[in-house]
PDB file as gemmi writes it, atoms N, CA and C in Angstrom:
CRYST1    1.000    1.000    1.000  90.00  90.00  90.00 P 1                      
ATOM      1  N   UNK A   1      18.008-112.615-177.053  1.00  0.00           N  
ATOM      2  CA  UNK A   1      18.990-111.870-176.297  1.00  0.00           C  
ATOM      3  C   UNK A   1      19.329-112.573-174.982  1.00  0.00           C  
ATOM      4  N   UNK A   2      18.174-113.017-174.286  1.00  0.00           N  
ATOM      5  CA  UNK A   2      18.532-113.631-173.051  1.00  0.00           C  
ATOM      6  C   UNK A   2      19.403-115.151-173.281  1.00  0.00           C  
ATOM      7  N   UNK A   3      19.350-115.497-174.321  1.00  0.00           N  
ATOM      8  CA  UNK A   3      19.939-116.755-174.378  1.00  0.00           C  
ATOM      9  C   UNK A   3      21.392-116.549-175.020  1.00  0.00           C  
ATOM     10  N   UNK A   4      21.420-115.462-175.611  1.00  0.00           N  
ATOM     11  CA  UNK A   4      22.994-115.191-176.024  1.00  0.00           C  
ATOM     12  C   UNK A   4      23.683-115.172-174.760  1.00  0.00           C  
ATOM     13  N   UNK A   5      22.955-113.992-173.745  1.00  0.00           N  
ATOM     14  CA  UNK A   5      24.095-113.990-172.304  1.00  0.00           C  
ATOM     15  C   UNK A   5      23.857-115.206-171.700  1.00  0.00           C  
ATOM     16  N   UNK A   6      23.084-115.547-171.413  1.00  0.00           N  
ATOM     17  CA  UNK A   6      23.065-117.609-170.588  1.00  0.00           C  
ATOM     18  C   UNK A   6      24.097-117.971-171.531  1.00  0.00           C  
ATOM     19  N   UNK A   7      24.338-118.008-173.268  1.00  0.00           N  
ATOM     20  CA  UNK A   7      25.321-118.907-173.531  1.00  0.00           C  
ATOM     21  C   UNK A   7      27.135-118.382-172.733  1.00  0.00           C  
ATOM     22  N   UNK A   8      26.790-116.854-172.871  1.00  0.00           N  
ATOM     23  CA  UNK A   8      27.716-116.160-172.538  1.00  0.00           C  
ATOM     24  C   UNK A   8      28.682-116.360-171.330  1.00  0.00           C  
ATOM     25  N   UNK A   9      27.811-116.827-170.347  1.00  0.00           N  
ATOM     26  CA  UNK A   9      27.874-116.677-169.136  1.00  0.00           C  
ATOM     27  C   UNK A   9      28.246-118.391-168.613  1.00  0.00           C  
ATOM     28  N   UNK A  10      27.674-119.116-169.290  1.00  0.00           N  
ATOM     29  CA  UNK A  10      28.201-120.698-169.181  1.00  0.00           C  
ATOM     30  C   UNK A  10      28.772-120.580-170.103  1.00  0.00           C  
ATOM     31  N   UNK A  11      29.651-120.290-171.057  1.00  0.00           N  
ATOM     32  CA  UNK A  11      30.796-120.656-171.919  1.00  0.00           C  
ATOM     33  C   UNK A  11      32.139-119.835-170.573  1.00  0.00           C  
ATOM     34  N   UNK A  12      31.680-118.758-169.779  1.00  0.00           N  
ATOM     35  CA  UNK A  12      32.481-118.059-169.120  1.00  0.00           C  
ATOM     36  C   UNK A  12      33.456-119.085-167.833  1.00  0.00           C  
ATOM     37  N   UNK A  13      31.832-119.871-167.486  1.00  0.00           N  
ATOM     38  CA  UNK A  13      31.870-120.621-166.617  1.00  0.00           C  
ATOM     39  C   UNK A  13      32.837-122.189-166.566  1.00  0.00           C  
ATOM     40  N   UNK A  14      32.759-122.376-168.036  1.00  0.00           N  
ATOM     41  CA  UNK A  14      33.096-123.690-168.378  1.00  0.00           C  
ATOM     42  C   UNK A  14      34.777-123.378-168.524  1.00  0.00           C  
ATOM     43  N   UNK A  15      34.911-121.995-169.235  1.00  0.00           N  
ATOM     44  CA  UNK A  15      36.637-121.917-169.272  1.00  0.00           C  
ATOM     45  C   UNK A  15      37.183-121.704-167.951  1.00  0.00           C  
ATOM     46  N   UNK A  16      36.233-121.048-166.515  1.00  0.00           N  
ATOM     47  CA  UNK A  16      36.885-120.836-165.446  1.00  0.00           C  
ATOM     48  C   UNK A  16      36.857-122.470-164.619  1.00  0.00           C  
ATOM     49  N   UNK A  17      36.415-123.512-165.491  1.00  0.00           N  
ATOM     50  CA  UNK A  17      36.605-124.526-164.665  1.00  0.00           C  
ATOM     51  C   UNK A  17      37.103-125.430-165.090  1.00  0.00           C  
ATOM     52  N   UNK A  18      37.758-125.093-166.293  1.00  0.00           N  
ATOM     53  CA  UNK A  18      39.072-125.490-166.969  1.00  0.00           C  
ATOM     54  C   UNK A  18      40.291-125.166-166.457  1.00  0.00           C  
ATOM     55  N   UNK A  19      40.279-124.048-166.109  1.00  0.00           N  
ATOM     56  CA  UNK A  19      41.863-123.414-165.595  1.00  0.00           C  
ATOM     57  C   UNK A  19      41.449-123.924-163.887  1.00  0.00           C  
ATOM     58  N   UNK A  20      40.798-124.143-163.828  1.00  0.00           N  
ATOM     59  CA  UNK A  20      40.613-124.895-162.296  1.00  0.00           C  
ATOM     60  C   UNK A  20      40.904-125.566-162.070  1.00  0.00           C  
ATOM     61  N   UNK A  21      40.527-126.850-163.050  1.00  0.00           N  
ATOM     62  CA  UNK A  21      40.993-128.234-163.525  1.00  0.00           C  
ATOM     63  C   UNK A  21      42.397-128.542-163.496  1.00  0.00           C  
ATOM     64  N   UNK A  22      43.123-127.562-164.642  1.00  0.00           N  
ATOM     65  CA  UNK A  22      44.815-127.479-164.989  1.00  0.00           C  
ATOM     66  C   UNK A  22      45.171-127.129-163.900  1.00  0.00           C  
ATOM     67  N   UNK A  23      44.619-126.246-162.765  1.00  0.00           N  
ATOM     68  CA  UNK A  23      45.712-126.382-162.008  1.00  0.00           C  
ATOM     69  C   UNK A  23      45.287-127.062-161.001  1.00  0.00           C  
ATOM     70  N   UNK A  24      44.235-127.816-160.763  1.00  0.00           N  
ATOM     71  CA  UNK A  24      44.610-129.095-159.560  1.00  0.00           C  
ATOM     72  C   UNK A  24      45.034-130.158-160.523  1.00  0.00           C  
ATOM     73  N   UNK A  25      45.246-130.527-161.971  1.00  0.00           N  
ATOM     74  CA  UNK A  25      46.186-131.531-161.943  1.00  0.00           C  
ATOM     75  C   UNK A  25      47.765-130.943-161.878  1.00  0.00           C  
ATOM     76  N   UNK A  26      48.003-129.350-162.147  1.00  0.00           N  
ATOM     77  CA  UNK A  26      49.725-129.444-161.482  1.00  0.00           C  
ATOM     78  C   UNK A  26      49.489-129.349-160.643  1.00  0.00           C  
ATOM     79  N   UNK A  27      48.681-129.047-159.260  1.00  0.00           N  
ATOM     80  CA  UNK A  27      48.883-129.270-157.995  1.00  0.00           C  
ATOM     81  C   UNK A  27      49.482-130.869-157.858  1.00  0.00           C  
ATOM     82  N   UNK A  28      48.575-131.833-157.979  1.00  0.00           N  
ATOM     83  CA  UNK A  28      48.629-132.591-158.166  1.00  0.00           C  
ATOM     84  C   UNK A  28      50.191-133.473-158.323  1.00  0.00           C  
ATOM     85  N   UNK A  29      50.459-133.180-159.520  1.00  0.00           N  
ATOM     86  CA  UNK A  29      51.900-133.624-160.117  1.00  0.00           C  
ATOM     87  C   UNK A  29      52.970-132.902-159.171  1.00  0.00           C  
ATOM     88  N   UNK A  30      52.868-131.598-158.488  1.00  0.00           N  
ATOM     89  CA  UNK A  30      53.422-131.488-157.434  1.00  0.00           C  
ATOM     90  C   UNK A  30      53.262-132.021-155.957  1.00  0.00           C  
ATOM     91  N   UNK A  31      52.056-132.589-155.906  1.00  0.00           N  
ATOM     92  CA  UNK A  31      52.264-133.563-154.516  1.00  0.00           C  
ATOM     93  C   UNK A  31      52.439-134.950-154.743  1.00  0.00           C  
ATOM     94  N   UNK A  32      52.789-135.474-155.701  1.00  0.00           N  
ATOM     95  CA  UNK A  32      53.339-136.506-156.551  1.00  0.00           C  
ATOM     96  C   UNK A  32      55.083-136.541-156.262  1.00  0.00           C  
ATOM     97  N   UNK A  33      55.021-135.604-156.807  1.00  0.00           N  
ATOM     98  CA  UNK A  33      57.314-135.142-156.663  1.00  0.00           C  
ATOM     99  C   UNK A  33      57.451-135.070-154.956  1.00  0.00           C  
ATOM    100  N   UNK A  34      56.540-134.628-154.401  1.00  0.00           N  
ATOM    101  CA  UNK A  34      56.603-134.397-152.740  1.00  0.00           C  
ATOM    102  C   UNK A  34      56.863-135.983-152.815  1.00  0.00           C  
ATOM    103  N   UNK A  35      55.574-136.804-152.792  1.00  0.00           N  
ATOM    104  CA  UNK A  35      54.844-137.747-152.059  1.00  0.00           C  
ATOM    105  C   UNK A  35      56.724-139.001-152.575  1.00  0.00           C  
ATOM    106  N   UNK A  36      57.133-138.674-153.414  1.00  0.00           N  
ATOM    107  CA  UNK A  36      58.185-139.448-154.018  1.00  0.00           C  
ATOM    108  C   UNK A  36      59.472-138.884-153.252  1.00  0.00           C  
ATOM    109  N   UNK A  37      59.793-138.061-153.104  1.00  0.00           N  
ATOM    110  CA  UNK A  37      60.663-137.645-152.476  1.00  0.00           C  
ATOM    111  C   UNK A  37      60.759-137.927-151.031  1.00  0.00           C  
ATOM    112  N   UNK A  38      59.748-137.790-150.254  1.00  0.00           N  
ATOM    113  CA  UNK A  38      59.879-138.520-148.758  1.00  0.00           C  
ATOM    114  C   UNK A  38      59.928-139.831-148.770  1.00  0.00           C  
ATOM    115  N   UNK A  39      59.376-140.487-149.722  1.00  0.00           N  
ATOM    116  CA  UNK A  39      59.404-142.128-150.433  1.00  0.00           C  
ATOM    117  C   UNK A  39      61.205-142.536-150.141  1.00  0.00           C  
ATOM    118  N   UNK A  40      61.652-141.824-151.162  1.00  0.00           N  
ATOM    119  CA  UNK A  40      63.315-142.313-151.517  1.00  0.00           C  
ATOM    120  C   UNK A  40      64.044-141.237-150.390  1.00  0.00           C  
ATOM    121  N   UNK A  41      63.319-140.332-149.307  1.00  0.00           N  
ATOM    122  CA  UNK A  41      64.665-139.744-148.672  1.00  0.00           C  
ATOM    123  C   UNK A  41      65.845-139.406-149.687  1.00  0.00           C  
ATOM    124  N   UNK A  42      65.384-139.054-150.299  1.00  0.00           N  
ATOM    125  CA  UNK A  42      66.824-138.935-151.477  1.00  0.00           C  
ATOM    126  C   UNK A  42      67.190-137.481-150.688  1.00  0.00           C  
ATOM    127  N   UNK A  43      68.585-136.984-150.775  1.00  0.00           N  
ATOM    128  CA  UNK A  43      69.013-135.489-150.281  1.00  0.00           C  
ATOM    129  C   UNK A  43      68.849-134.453-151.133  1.00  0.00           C  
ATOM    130  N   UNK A  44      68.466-134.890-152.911  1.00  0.00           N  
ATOM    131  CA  UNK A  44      67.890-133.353-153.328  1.00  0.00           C  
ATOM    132  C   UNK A  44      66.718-133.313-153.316  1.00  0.00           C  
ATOM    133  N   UNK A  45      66.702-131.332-153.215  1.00  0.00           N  
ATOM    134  CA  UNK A  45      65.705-130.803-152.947  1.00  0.00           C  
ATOM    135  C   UNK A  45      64.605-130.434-154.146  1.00  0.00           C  
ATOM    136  N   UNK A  46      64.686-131.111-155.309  1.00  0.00           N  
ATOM    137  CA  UNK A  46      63.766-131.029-156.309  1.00  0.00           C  
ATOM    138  C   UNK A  46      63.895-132.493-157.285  1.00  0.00           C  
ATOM    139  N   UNK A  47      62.639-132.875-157.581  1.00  0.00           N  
ATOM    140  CA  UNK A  47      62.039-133.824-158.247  1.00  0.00           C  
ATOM    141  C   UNK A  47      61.040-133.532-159.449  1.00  0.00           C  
ATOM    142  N   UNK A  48      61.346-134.158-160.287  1.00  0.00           N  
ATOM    143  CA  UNK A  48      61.098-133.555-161.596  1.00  0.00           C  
ATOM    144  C   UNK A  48      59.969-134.099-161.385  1.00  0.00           C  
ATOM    145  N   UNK A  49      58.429-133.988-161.780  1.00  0.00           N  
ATOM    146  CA  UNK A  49      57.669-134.857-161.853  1.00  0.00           C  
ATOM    147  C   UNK A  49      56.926-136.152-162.753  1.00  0.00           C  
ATOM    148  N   UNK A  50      56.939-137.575-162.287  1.00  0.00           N  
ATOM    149  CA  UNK A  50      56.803-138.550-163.178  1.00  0.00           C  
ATOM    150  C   UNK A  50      55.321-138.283-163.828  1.00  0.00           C  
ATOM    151  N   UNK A  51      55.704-138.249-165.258  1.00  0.00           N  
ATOM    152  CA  UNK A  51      54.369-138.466-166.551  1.00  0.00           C  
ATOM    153  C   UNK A  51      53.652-139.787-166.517  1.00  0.00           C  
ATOM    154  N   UNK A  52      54.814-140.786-165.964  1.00  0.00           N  
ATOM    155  CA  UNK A  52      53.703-142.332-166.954  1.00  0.00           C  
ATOM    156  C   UNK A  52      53.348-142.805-165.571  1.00  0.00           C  
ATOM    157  N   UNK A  53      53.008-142.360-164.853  1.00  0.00           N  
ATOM    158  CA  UNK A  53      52.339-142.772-163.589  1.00  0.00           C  
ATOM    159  C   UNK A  53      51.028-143.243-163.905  1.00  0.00           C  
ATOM    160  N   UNK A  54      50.348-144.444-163.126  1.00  0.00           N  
ATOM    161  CA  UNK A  54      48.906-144.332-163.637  1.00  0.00           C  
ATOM    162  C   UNK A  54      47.770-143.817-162.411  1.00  0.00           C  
ATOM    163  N   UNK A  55      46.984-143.645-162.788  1.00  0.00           N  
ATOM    164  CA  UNK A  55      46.008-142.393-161.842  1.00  0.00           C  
ATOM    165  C   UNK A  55      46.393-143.515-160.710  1.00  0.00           C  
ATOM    166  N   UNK A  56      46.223-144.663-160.731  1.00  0.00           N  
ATOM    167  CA  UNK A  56      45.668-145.539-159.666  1.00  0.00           C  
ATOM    168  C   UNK A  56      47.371-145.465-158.623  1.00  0.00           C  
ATOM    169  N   UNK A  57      47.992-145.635-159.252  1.00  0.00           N  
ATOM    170  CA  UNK A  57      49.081-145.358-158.130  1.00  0.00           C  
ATOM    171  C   UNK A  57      49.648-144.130-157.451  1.00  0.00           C  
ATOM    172  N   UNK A  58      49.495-143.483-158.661  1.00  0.00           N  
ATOM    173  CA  UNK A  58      49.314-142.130-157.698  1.00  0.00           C  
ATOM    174  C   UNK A  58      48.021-141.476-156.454  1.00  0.00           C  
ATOM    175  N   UNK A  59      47.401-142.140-156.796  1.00  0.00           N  
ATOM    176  CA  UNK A  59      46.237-141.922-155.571  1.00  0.00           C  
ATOM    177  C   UNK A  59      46.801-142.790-154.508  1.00  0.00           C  
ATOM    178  N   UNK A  60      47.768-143.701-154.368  1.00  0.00           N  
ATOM    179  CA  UNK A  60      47.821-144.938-153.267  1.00  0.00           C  
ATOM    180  C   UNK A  60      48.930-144.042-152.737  1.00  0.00           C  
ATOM    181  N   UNK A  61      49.696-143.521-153.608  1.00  0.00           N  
ATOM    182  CA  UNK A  61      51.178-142.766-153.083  1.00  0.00           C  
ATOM    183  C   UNK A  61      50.709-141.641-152.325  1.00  0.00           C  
ATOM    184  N   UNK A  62      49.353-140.899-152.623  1.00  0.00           N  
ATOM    185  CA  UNK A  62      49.725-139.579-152.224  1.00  0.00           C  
ATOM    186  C   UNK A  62      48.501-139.583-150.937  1.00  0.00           C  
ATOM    187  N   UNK A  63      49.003-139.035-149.499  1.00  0.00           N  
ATOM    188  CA  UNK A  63      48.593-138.552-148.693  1.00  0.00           C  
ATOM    189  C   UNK A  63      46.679-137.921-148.800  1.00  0.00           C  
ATOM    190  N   UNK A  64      46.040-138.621-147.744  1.00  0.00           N  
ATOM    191  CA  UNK A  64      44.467-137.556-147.645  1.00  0.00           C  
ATOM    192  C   UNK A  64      44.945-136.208-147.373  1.00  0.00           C  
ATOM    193  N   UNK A  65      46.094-135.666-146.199  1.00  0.00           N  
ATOM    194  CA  UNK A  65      46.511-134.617-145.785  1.00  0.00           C  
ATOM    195  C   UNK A  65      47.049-133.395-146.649  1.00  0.00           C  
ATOM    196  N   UNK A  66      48.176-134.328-147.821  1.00  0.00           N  
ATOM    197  CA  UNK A  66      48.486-133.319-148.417  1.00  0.00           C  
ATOM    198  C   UNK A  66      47.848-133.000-149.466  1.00  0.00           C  
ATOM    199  N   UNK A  67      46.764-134.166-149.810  1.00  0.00           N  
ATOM    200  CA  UNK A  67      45.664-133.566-150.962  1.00  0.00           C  
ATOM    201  C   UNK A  67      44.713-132.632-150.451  1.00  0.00           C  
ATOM    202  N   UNK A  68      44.325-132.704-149.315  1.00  0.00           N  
ATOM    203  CA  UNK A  68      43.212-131.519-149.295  1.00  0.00           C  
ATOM    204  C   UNK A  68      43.933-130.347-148.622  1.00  0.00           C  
ATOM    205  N   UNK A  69      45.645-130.120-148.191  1.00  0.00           N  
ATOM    206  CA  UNK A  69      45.858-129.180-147.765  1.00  0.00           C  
ATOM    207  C   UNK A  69      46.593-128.179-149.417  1.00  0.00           C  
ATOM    208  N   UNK A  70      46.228-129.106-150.522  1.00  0.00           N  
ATOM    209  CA  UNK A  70      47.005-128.295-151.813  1.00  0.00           C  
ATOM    210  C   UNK A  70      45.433-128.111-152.516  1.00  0.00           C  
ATOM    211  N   UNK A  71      44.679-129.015-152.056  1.00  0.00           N  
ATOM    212  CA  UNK A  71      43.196-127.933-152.549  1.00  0.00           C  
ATOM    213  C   UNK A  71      43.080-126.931-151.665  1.00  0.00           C  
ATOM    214  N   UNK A  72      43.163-126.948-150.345  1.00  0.00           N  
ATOM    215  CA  UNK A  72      42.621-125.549-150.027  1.00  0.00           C  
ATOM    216  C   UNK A  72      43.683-124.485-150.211  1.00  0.00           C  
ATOM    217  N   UNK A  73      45.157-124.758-150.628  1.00  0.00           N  
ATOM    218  CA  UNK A  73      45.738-123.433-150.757  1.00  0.00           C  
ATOM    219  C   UNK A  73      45.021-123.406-152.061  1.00  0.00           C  
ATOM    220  N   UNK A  74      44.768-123.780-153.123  1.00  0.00           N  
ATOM    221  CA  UNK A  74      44.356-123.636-154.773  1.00  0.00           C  
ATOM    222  C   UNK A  74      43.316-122.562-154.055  1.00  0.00           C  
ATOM    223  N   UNK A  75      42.687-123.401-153.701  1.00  0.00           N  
ATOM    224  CA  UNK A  75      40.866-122.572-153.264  1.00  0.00           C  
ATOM    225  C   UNK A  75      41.114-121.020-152.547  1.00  0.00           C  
ATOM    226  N   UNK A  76      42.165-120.921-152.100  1.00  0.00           N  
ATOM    227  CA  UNK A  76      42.761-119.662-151.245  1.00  0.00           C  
ATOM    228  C   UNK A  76      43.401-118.674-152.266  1.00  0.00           C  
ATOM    229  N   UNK A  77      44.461-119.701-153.204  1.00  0.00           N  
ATOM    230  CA  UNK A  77      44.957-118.518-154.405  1.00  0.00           C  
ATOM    231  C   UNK A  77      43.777-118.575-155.567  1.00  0.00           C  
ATOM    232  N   UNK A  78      42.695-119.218-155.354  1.00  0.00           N  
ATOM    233  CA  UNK A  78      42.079-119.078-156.733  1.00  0.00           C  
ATOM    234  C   UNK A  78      41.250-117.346-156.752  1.00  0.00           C  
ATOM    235  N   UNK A  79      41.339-117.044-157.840  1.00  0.00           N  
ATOM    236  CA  UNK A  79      40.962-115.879-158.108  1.00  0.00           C  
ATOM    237  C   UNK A  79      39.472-115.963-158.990  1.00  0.00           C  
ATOM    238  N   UNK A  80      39.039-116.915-159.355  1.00  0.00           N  
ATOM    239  CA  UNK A  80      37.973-117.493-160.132  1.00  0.00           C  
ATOM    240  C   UNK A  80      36.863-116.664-158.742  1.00  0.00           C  
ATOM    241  N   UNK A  81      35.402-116.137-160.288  1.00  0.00           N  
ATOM    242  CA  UNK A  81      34.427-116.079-159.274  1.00  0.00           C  
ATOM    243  C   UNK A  81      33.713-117.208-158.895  1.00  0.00           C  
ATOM    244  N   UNK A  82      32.889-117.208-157.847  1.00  0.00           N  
ATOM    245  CA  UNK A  82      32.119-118.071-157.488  1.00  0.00           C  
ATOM    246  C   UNK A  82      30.877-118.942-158.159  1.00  0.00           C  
ATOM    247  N   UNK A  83      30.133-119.536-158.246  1.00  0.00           N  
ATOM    248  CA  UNK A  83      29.574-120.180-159.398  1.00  0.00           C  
ATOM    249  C   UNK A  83      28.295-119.956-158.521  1.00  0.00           C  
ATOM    250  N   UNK A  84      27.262-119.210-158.791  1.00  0.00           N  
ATOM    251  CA  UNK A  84      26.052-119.423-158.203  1.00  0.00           C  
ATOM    252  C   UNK A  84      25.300-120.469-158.418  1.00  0.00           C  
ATOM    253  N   UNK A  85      24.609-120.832-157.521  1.00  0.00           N  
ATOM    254  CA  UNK A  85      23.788-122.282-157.645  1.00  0.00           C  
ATOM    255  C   UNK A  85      22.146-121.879-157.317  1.00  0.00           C  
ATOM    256  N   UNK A  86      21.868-122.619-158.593  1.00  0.00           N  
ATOM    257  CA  UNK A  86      20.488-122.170-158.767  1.00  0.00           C  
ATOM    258  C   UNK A  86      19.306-122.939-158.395  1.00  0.00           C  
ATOM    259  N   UNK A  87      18.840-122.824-157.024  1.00  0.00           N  
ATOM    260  CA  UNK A  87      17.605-123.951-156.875  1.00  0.00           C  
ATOM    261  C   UNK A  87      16.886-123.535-156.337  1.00  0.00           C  
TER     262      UNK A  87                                                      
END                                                                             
């Protein structure tokens, strides 16, 4: 019984850090369309976001500032519980 809820409870854990995942990579792909758009000054106000990017240039393109200011709004709208840590 005790090991059904431990599986229970880390299978719970593993899907809430999946949808965690998905959305810091669209965070992500949205500070990508930002980080491109102040790039080209272009005058519209939406940018579709590029797919065949490779991780490595998108990390050179995008800001320390605006990456940890789109994790902490995530971390602010996340609704996920907290993950206790066991030591």
């Amino acid at each position: 019984m005790k090991w059904e809820l431990l599986l229970r409870t880390m299978q719970k854990r593993y899907k809430t850090m999946r949808d965690i995942h998905g959305s810091i990579l669209k965070l992500e792909t949205q500070l990508k369309a930002r980080t491109e758009t102040n790039k080209t000054k272009s005058p519209t106000h939406e940018v579709a976001p590029v797919g065949d990017i490779s991780e490595e240039e998108f990390l050179k393109n995008l800001s320390h500032a605006d990456f940890v200011e789109g994790l902490m709004r995530l971390a602010k709208k996340s609704s996920a519980p907290k993950i206790d840590s066991y030591s």
